[in-house]
N, C-alpha and C positions, 0 to 999 in steps of 0.2 A: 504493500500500500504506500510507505515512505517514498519507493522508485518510482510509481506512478507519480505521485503531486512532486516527485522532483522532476520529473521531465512535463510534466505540465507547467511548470513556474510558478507552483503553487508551494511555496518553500516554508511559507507557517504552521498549513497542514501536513508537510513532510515532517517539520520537527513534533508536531502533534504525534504524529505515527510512532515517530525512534521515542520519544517520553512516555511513549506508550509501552512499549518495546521496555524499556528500563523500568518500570513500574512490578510488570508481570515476570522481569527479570529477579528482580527483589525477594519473588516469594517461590518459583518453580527451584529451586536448589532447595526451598526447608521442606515441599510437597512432596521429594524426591529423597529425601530424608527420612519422612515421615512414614511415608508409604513404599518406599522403595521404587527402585527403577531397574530397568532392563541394560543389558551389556554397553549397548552401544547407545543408551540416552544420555552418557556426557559430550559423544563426539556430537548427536545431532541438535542436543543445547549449543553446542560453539557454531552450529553452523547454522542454525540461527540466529547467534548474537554478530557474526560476523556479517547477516544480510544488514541487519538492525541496526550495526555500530561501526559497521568496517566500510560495508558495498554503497551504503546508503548516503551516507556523507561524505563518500567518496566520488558519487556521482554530484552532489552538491558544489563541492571544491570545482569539480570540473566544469559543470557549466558555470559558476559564479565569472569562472574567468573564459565565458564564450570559448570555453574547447581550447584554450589557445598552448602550446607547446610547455611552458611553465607552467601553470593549475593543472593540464594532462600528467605530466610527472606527477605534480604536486598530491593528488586525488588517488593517484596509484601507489604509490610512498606511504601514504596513510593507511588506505584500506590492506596495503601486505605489511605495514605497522602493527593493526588492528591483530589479521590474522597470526599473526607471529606471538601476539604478547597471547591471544586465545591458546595457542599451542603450546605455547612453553608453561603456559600453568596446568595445561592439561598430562602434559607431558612429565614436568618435571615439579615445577611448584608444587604441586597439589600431594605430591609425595615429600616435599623437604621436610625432615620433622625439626630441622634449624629453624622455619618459618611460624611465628607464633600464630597460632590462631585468631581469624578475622584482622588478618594482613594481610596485604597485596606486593609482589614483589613487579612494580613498574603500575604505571596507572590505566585503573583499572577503563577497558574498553567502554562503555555505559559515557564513563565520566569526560572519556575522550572524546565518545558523538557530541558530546553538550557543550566542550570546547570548540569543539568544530562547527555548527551548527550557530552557535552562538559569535564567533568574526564572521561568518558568513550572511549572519542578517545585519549584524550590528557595523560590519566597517566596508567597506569601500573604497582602501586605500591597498591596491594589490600587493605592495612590499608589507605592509603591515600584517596583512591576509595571510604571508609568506612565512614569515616571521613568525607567527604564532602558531599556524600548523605543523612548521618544521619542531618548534617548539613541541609542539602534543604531541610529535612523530617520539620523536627524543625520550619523552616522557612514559610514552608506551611500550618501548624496549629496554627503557634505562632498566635497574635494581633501585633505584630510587622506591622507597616502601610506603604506600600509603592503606590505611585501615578501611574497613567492607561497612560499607555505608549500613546497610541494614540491619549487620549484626553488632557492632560495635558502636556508631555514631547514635541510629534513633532509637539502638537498648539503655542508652542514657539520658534519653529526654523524658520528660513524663507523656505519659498515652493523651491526656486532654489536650498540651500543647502540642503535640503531633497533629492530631483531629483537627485542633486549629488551625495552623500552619497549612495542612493541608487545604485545606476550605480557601482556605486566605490565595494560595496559588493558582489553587483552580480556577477561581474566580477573576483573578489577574489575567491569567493565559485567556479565557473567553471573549475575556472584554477586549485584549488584542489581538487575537481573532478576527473579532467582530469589526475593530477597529480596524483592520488588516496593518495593524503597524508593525511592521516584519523589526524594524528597528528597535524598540520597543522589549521588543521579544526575543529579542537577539541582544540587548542589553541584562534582562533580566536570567538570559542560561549564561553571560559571562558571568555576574553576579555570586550566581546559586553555584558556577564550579569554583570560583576562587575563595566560599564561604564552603566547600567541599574540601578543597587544599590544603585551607588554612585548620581545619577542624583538626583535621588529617595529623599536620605540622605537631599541633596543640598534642594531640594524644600520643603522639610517639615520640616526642622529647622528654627525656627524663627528668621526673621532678626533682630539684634540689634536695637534700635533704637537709632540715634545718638545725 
């Protein structure tokens, strides 16, 4: 659905689709948990999250820069970015028993579409555009360690401010939507990853002791 409204130009409800994509990402890992899964449903988890978070705003990067020779790299760089970081946690991450639980070793795919996604509505200065994707490239291969949004960040919130919060975005994202301010909205996913980052940063620096 994301690659339809991106090749229709329809780039607000493409990012509708991947936040969509990331939501149901959230909870199909504790479903699968819960109730167990079959041999091969982690490889067809990543090859879903690789349409959702790799293909999908890969094809974004590219059209943003009208197909041209630089964003064609640039959109291909990412989505085998995407791919790569998907496999190496499948591969080998996910066996590290070095890796504490509810870590991520490089960032995590999900939080990469919403970087990408987000210069892509928000800026219009193609070295900028350049610069920050190469960035999220970097960031998705690096060992650079960030924590698992769902199980560590909003196991620390309380449930009604969750509830809230929620309500409170929904209702943002509709209204720019409605408003079609790609801008807008592409303002508010840089926002929500660098308030991702920085959460991140917080819980993995060790606390002094005093």
């Amino acid at each position: 659905t994301g690659i339809y409204f991106v090749f229709q130009g329809r780039y607000a409800y493409a990012s509708m689709a991947i936040l969509a994509g990331q939501i149901f990402d959230l909870f199909d890992g504790r479903m699968a948990e819960k109730h167990g899964g079959t041999r091969f449903g982690p490889w067809f988890d990543d090859i879903a999250d690789l349409v959702s978070f790799g293909v999908c705003p890969g094809f974004l990067i590219i059209l943003k820069g009208n197909i041209t020779s630089s964003f064609l790299i640039l959109g291909i760089l990412y989505t085998v970015a995407v791919g790569f970081r998907l496999w190496r946690y499948l591969v080998r991450d996910k066996h590290d028993q070095t890796l504490p639980s509810g870590v991520f070793n490089g960032l995590p795919s999900p939080a990469g579409a919403m970087a990408a996604l987000g210069v892509c509505l928000f800026c219009e200065n193609p070295w900028a555009i350049h610069a920050i994707v190469l960035l999220i490239i970097y960031l998705l291969v690096s060992h650079v360690r960030f924590v698992h949004f769902g199980r560590v960040i909003l196991r620390r919130l309380p449930r009604t401010l969750i509830v809230m919060f929620g309500f409170v975005i929904v209702f943002i994202i509709a209204y720019l939507i409605k408003a079609r301010d790609s801008e807008m909205l592409g303002a508010l996913l840089l926002i929500s990853f660098l308030t991702y980052v920085i959460a991140s940063i917080g819980m993995l620096i060790p606390k002094r002791s005093k």
